[in-house]
C-alpha positions as CSV (number, residue, x, y, z in Angstrom):
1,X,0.0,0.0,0.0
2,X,0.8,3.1,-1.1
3,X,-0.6,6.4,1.2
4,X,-1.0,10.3,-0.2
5,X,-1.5,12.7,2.7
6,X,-3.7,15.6,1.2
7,X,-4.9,13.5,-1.5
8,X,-6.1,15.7,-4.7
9,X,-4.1,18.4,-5.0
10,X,-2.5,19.4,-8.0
11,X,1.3,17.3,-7.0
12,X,-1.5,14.7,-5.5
13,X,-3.3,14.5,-8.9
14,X,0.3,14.1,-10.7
15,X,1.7,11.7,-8.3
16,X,-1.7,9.2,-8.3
17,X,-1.3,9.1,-12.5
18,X,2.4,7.6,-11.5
19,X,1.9,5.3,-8.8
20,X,0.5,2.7,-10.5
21,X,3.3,1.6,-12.2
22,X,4.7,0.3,-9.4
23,X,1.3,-0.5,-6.8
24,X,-2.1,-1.6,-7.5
25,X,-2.7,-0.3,-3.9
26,X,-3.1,3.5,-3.8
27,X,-4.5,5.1,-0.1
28,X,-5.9,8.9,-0.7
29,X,-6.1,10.4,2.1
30,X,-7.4,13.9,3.0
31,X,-10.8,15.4,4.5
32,X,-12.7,14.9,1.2
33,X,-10.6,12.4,-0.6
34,X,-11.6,11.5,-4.4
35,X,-10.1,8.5,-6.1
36,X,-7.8,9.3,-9.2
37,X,-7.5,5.6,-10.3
38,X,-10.2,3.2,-10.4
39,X,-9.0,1.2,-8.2
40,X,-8.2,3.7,-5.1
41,X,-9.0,3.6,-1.6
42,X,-10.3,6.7,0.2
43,X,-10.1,7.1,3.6
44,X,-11.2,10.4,5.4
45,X,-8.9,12.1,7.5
46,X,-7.6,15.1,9.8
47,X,-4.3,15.1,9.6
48,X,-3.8,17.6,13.0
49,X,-5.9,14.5,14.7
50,X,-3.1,11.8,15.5
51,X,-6.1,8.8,15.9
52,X,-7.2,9.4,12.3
53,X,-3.4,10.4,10.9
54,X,-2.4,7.2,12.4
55,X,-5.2,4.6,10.9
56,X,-4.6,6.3,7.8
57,X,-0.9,5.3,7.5
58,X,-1.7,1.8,8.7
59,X,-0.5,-0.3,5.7
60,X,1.5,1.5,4.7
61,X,5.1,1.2,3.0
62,X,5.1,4.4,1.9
63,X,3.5,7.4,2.8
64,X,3.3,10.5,1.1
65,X,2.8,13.9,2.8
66,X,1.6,16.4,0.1
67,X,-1.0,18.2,2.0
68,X,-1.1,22.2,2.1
69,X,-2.0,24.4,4.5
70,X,-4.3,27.7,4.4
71,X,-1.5,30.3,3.1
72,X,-1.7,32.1,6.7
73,X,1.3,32.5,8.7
74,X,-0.2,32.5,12.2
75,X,-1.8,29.2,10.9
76,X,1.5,27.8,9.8
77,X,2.7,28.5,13.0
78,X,0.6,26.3,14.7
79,X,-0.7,23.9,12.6
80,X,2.6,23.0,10.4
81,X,4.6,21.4,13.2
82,X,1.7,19.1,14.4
83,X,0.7,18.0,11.4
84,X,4.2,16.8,10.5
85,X,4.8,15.5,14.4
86,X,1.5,13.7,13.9
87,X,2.8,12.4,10.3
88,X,6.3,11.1,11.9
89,X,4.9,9.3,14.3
90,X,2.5,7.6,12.6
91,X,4.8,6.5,10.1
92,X,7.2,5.3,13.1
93,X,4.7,3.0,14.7
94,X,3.8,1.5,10.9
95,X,7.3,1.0,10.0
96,X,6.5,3.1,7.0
97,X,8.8,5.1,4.8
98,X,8.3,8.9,4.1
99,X,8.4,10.9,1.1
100,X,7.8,14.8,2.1
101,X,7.3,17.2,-0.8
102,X,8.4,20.6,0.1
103,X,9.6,24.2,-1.1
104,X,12.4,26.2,-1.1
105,X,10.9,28.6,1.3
106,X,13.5,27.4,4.5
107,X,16.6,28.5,2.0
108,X,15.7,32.4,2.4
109,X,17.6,34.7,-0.3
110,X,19.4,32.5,-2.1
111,X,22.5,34.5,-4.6
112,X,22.9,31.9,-7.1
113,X,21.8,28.5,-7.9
114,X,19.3,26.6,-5.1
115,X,20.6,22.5,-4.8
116,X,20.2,20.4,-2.1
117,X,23.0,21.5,-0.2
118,X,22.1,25.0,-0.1
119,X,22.0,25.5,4.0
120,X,18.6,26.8,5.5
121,X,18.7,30.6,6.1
122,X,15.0,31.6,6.0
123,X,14.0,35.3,6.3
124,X,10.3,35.4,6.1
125,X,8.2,34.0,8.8
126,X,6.6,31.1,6.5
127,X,10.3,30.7,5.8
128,X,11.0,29.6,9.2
129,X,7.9,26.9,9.7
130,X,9.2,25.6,6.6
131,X,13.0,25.1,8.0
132,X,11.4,23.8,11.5
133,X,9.2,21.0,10.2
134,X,12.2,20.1,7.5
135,X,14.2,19.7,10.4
136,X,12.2,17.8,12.9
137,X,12.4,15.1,9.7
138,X,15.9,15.5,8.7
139,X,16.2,15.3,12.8
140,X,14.5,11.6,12.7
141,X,16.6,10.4,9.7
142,X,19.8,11.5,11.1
143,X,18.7,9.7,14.6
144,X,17.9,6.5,12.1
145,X,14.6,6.4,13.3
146,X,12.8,5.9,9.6
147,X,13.5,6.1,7.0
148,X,12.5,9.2,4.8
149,X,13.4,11.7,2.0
150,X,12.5,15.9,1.2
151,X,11.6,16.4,-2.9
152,X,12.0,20.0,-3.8
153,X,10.4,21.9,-6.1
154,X,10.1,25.4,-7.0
155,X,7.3,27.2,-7.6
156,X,5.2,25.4,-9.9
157,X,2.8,25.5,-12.8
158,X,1.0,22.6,-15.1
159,X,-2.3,21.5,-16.1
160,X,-5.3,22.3,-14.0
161,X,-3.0,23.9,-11.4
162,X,-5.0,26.9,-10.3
163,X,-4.0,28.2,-7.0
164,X,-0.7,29.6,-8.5
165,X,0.4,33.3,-9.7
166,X,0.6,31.8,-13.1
167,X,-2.7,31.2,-13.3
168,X,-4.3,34.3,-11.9
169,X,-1.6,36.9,-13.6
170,X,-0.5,35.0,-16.8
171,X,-2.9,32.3,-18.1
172,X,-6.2,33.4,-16.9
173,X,-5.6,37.5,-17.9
174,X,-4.1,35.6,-21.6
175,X,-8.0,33.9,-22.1
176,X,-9.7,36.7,-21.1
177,X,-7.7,39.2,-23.6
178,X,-6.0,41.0,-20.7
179,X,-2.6,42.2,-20.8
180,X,-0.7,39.8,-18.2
181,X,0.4,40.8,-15.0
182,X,3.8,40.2,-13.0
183,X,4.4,40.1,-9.2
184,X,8.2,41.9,-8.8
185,X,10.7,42.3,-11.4
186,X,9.9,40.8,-14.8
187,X,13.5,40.5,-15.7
188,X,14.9,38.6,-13.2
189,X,15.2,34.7,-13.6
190,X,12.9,32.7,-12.2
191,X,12.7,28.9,-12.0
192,X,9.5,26.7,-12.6
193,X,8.5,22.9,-12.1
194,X,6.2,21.5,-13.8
195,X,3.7,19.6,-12.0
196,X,3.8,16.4,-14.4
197,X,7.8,16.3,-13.7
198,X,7.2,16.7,-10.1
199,X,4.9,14.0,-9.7
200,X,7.2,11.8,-11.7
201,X,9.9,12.6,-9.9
202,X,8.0,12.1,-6.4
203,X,6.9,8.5,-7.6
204,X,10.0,7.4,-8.9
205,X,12.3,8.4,-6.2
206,X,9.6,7.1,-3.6
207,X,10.3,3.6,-5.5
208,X,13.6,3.8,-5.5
209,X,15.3,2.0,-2.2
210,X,18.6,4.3,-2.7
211,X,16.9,7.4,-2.9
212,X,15.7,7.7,1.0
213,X,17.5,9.2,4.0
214,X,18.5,12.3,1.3
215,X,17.0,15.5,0.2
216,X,16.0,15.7,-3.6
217,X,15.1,18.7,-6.1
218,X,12.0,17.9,-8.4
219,X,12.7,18.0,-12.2
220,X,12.9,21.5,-13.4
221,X,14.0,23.1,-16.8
222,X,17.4,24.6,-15.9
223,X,17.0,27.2,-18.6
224,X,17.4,30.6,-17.6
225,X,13.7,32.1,-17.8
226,X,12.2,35.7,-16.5
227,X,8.9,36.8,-16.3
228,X,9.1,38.5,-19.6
229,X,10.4,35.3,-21.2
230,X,7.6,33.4,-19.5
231,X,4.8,35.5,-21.1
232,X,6.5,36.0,-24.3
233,X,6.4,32.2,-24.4
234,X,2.5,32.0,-23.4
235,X,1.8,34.7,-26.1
236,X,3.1,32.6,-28.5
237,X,1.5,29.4,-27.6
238,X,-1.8,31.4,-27.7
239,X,-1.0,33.0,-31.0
240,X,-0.7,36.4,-29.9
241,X,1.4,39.3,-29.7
242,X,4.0,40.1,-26.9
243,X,2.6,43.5,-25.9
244,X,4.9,43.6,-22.5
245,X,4.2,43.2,-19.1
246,X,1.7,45.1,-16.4
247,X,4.3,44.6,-13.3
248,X,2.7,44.7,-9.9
249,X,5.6,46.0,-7.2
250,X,5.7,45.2,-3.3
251,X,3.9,48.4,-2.6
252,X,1.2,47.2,-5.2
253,X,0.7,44.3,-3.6
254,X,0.6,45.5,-0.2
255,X,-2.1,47.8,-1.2
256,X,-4.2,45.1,-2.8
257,X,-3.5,43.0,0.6
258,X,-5.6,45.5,2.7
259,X,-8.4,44.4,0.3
260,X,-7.5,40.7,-0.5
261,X,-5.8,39.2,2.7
262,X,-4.4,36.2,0.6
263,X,-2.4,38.8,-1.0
264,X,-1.2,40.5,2.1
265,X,0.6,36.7,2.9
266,X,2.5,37.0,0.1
267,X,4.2,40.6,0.8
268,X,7.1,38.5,3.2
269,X,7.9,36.4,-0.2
270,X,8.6,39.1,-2.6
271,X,12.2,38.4,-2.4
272,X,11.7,35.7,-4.1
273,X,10.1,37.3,-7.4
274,X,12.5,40.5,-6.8
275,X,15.6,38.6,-7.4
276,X,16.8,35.9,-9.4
277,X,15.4,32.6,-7.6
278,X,17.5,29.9,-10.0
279,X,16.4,25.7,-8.8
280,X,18.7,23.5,-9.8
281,X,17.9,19.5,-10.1
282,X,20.7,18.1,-11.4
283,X,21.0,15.5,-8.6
284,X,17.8,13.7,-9.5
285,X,18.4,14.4,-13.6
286,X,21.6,12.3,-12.6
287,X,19.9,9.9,-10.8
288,X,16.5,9.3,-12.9
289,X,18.8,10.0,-16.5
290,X,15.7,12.2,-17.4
291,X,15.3,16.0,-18.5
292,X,12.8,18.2,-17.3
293,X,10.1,19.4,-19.8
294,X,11.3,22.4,-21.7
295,X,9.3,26.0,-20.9
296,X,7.9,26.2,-23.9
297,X,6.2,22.3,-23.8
298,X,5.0,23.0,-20.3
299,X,3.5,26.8,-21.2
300,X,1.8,25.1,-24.7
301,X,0.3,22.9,-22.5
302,X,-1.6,25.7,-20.0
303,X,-2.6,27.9,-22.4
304,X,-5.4,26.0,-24.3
């Protein structure tokens, strides 16, 4: 048995489509799970409630943990740790191995290329959740108590990804005849996974004996991509005419915050869309002997 904690989303999606080359026995698992293949089980679940986190792992060789969290920092705070304390545990008691699918947000500011041995050095508050749960796991493999791995990725797009800045500044503004928009500085480099590589990459390294008890970075394109070049690329899978970019600055943003609080989360990560924020994933390129999608395969495939 194979287990996906916060079943459904976009990676979960990805990573179900995978699985079955390697199990017929796929667990989703979240508060409204939906099967992906025919043959999935669905168990219902609150993953802050340690009884239910823990009969959902039962079975289990390897679990999953993809779940997300309401993008809130206070609720970060205090739900992040638990979740993942509840998630340890139970795969501790089931002798099950753990696959944790995470972001870059523990490696703060990051001048030059991200890899797995970049050091954590977060400075924004959802920053430092992410570097405290990261560690109580690297904490446990370290101690040899289970054993477990951290996939990377950067910030993502793909099919039917919709909770993203892509889609609510590039793709959706593109169908509707809008001139795109673009949170910070349009020419600096900016790294993207797509979501089919990342759920590739999550079900092959979670099958792969050798790949635990490390940290891994998700297939990503390692060309050298801005904002500009991102929507130039979209225009052109839509068959339309670069006509620039509307850029939306810190300030801009802030303002909007004090109208759409979502927004207002995001403020503490412009450093990330400010600078160049380069992701490399050699390691698992190496590894896997594949290539990440190219830009303009994984832009085509959004903009339809």
């Amino acid at each position: 048995m194979q287990t996906i904690l916060g079943a459904n989303g976009s990676i979960g999606q990805e990573l179900s489509l995978n699985l079955p080359k390697y199990t017929s026995q796929i667990r989703q698992v979240s508060r409204q799970p939906r099967k992906v293949n025919a043959s999935d089980e669905t168990v219902h679940a609150d993953l802050l409630n340690y009884p239910q986190t823990e009969k959902a792992v039962a079975g289990s060789a390897i679990v999953y943990l993809l779940a997300g969290l309401k993008y809130d920092t206070k609720t970060w705070q205090e739900q992040w740790p638990k979740l993942m304390r509840n998630t340890i545990d139970a795969c501790k008691k089931h002798n099950s191995k753990l696959v944790f699918f995470d972001n870059v947000y523990a490696y703060g500011l990051v001048r030059g290329s991200m890899n797995e041995e970049t050091p954590f050095n977060p400075i924004s508050k959802k920053g430092e959740v992410r570097a405290r749960i990261a560690t109580m796991l690297l904490d446990e493999i370290k101690q040899r108590n289970l054993d477990a791995m951290i996939v990377r990725s950067a910030d993502f797009y793909g099919p039917h990804v919709v909770q993203s800045m892509i889609h609510s500044t590039v793709t959706e503004r593109l169908k509707a005849g809008k001139k795109p928009q673009w949170i910070g500085d349009p020419k600096a480099i900016h790294s993207f996974t797509y979501t089919p590589d990342a759920g590739k990459t999550v079900a092959i390294l979670g099958n792969t004996p050798t790949a635990f008890n490390q940290t891994w970075h998700a297939l990503t394109s390692n060309e050298a991509i801005t904002g500009e070049d991102f929507i130039r690329t979209a225009c052109e899978a839509k068959g339309i005419t670069f006509r620039g970019v509307s850029r939306l600055p810190k300030f801009g943003v802030r303002i909007l915050g004090l109208f759409v609080p979502v927004l207002s989360e995001i403020v503490e990560m412009m450093y990330q869309f400010e600078n160049d924020y380069i992701f490399n994933s050699s390691k698992a390129e190496k590894a896997m002997g594949m290539r990440a999608t190219s830009y303009k395969d994984g832009i085509a495939s959004i903009i339809v």
